[in-house]
GUVEXDREN-459511 format. One line per field, with one value per residue (C-alpha): z, y, x. Coordinates in nm, 2 decimals. Each point is the difference from the previous one (the first is absolute). Example, Ala and Ser with C-alpha at 12.3 -4.5 7.8 and 13.67 -1.06 7.14 Angstrom:
Z <- c(0.78;-0.07)
Y <- c(-0.45;0.34)
X <- c(1.23;0.14)
***
This chain:
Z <- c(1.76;-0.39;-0.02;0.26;-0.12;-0.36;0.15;0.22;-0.29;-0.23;0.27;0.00;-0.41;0.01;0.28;-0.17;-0.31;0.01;0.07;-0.17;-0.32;0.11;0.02;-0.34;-0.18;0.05;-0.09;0.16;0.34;-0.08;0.08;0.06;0.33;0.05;-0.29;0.12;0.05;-0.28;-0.03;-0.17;-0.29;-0.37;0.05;0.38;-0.20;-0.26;0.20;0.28;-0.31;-0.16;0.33;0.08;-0.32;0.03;0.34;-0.03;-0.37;-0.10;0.23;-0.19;0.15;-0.15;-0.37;-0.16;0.13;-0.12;-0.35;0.01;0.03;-0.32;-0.18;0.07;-0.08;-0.31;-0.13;0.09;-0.23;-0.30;0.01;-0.05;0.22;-0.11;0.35;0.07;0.13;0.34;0.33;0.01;-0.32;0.15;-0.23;0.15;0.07;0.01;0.25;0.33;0.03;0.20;0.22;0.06;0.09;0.25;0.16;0.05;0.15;0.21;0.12;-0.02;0.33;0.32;-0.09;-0.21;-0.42;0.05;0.21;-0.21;-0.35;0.18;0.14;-0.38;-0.19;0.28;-0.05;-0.37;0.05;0.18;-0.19;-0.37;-0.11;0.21;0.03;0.18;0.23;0.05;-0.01;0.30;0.38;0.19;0.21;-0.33;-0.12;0.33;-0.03;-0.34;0.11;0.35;-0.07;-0.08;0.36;0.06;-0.16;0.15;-0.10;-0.33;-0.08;0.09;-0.19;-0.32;0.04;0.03;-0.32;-0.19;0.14;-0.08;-0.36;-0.09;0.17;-0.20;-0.36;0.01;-0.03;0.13;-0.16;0.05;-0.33;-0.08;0.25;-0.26;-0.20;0.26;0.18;0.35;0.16;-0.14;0.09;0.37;0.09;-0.20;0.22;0.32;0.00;0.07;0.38;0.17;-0.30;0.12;-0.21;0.03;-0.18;-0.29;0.00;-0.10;-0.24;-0.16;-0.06;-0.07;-0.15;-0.16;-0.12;0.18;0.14;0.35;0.27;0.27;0.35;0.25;0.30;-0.17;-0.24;0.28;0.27;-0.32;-0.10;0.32;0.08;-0.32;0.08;-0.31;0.22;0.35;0.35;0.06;-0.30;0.01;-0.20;-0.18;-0.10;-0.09;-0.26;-0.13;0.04;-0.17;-0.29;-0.08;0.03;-0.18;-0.41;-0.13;-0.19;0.31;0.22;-0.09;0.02;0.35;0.11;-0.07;0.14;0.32;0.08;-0.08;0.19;0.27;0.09;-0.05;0.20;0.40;-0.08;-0.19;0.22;0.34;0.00;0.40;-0.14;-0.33;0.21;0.25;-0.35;-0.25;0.07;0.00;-0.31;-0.27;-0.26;0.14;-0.10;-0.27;0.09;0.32;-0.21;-0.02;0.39;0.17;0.30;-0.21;-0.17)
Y <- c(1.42;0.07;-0.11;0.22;0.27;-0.04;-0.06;0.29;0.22;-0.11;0.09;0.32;0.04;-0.10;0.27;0.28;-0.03;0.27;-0.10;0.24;-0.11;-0.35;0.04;0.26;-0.30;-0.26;0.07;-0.31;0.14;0.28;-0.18;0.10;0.06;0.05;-0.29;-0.06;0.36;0.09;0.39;0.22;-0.10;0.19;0.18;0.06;0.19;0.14;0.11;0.16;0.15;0.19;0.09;0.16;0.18;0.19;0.13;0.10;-0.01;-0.10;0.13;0.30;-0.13;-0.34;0.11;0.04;-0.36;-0.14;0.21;-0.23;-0.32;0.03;0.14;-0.27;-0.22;0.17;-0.04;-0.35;-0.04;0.21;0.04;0.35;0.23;0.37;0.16;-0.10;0.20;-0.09;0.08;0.42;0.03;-0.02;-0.17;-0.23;0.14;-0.20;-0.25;0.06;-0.27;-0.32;0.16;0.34;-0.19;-0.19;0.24;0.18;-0.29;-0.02;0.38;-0.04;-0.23;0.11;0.36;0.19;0.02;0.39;-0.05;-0.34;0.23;0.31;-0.26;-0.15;0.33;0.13;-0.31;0.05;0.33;-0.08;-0.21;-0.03;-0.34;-0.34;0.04;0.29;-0.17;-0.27;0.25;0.19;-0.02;-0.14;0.29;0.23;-0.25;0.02;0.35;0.00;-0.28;0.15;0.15;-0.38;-0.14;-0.30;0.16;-0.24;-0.26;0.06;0.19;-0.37;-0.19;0.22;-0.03;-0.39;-0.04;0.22;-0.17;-0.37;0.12;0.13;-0.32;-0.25;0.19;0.28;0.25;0.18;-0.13;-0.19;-0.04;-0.40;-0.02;0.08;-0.36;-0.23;-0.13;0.08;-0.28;0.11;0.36;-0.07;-0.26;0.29;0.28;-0.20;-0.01;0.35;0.07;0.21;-0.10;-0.20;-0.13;0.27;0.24;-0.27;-0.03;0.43;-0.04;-0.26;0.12;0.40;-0.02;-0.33;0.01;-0.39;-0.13;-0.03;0.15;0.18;0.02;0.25;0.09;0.13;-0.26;-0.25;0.19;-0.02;-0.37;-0.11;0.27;-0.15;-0.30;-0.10;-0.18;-0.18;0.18;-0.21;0.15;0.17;0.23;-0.23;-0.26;0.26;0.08;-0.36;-0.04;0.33;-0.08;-0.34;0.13;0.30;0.04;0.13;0.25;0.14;0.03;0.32;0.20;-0.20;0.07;0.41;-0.05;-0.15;0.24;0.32;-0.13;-0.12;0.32;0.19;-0.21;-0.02;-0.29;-0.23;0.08;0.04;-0.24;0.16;0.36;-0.17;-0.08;0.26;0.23;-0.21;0.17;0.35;-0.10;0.18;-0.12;-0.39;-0.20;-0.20;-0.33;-0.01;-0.25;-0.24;-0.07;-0.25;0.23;0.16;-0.24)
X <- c(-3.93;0.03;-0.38;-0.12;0.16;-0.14;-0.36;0.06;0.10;-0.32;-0.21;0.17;-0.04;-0.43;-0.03;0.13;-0.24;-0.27;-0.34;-0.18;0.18;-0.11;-0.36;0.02;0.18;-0.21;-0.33;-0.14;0.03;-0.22;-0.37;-0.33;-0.06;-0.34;-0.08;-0.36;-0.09;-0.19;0.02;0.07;-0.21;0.10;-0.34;0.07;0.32;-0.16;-0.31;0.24;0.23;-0.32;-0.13;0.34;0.02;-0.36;0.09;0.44;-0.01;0.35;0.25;0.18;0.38;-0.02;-0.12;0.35;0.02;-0.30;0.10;0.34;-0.22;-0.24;0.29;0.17;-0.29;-0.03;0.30;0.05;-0.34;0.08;0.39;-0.04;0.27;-0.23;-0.13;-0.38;-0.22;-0.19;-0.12;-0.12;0.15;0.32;0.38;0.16;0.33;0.32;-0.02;0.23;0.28;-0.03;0.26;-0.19;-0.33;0.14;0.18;-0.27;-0.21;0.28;-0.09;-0.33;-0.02;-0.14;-0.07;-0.21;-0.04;0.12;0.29;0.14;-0.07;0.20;0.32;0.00;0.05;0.26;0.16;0.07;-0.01;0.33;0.09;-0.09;0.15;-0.02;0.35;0.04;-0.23;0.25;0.30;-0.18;0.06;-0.32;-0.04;-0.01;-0.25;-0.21;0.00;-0.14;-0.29;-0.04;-0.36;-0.10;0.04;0.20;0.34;0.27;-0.15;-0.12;0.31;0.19;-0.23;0.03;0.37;-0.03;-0.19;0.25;0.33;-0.18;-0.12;0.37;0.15;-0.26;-0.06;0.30;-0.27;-0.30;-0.28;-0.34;-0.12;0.10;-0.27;-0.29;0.11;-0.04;-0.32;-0.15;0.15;0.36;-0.11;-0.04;0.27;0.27;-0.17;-0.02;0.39;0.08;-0.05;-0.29;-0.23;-0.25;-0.28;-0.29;0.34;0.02;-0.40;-0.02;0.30;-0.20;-0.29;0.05;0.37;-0.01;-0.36;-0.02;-0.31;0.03;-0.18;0.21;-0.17;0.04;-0.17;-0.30;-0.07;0.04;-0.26;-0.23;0.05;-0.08;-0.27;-0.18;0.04;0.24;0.28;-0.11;0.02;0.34;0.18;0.30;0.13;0.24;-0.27;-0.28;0.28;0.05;-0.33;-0.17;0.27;-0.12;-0.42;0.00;0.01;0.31;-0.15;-0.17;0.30;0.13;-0.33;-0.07;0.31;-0.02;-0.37;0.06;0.26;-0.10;-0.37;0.17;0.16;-0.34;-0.23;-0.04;-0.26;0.28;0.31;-0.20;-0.29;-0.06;-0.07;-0.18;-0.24;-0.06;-0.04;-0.18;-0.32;0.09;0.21;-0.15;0.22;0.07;0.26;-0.04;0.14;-0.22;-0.26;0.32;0.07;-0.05;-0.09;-0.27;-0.15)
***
């Protein structure tokens, strides 16, 4: 009985570990999906990056971001903390905290740039200090995220991360995050609940300055419209996939790219309509020499 009891309760133990922290923590378990699958090439990327960049230019809402990354870059090179100047002549300003960005990828999800920007500044608007935040009833916080969509459950997941980061570290704060590596990143991030990894992906790469490629709907319609992933993939292994083909140094500007032409162009995210208007098209899509469909 004793030893049934023990083997029962080990069972019990093993099932309760998270998996996401699992498959974070163990880097071997990431693999290659698509190993044989030999695209995207680095001049397939830099090819569809330069393309990109004559027809959008670089998107105007991702600049203070892209600011942050050769700041960073430059001061990881020369040591020196003076403000550079970059992109449209632009400072970089202080960077937001770890905390800020991912609340606000946490807003950002399934609604619009506009609303997510407007439910972030009522939120600390509301409340100024991520303490408040904690200190506040739900409902008061789902008032002041309302215009973002989704307030329950954003409201419970913002409340989550707060009560876990005062529980763990005894205070609200992100920024240990910026010492460790990606791997470390992700399994600390998977553990708080509601964020899955497409969340730790955008924290990543626009609030930690990290190389990794997040991929949403758009930059998954275009991988596969290109032909960059195989017709079988799935969201999940174009992102292992895309990550593990595509230059580091490109990601970011891809990333920005894919996104912002994604949302622009009927051809990319409706291949139907693409080609029921390619020829009245006066201005066609760029990318249409990379499918397979139009090859």
């Amino acid at each position: 009985m004793q030893k049934s009891r023990k083997r029962k309760q080990a069972q019990l133990k093993s099932s309760t570990k998270s998996p996401k922290t699992t498959d974070y923590n163990v880097k071997a378990t990431i693999q290659e999906p698509f190993p044989d699958y030999p695209r995207p090439t680095p001049a397939d990327c830099r090819a569809v990056r330069d393309d990109l960049l004559s027809r959008h230019g670089f998107p105007k809402e991702f600049i203070k971001y892209r600011n942050q990354r050769l700041q960073k870059t430059h001061q990881n090179s020369s040591n020196d903390s003076e403000q550079i100047e970059i992109l449209n002549g632009e400072k970089c300003d202080d960077k937001e905290s770890v905390l800020d960005g991912l609340v606000q990828t946490i807003l950002s999800q399934n609604t619009t740039e506009v609303n997510s920007g407007k439910a972030f500044l009522s939120l600390k608007n509301a409340f100024p200090t991520w303490e408040d935040v904690l200190a506040a009833e739900s409902r008061c916080i789902e008032d002041a995220i309302r215009c973002g969509g989704l307030a329950p459950t954003k409201s419970s997941c913002i409340k989550n991360i707060l009560n876990s980061l005062l529980d763990k570290n005894g205070k609200l704060c992100l920024e240990y995050l910026r010492d460790l590596s990606v791997e470390e990143i992700k399994a600390e991030l998977s553990h708080f609940k509601g964020i899955g990894p497409k969340t730790v992906s955008c924290v990543l790469m626009f609030h930690l300055q990290q190389d990794d490629l997040p991929v949403d709907t758009h930059v998954f319609q275009i991988a596969k419209t290109i032909g960059w992933v195989p017709a079988i993939a799935d969201i999940k292994k174009t992102y292992v996939h895309l990550n593990q083909r595509i230059p580091a140094e490109l990601k970011f500007d891809l990333n920005c790219l894919l996104y912002t032409h994604g949302k622009a162009c009927r051809s990319c995210s409706n291949r139907k309509v693409g080609r029921q208007k390619k020829e009245r098209d006066n201005n066609p899509c760029p990318l249409l020499a990379y499918c397979r469909d139009y090859c």
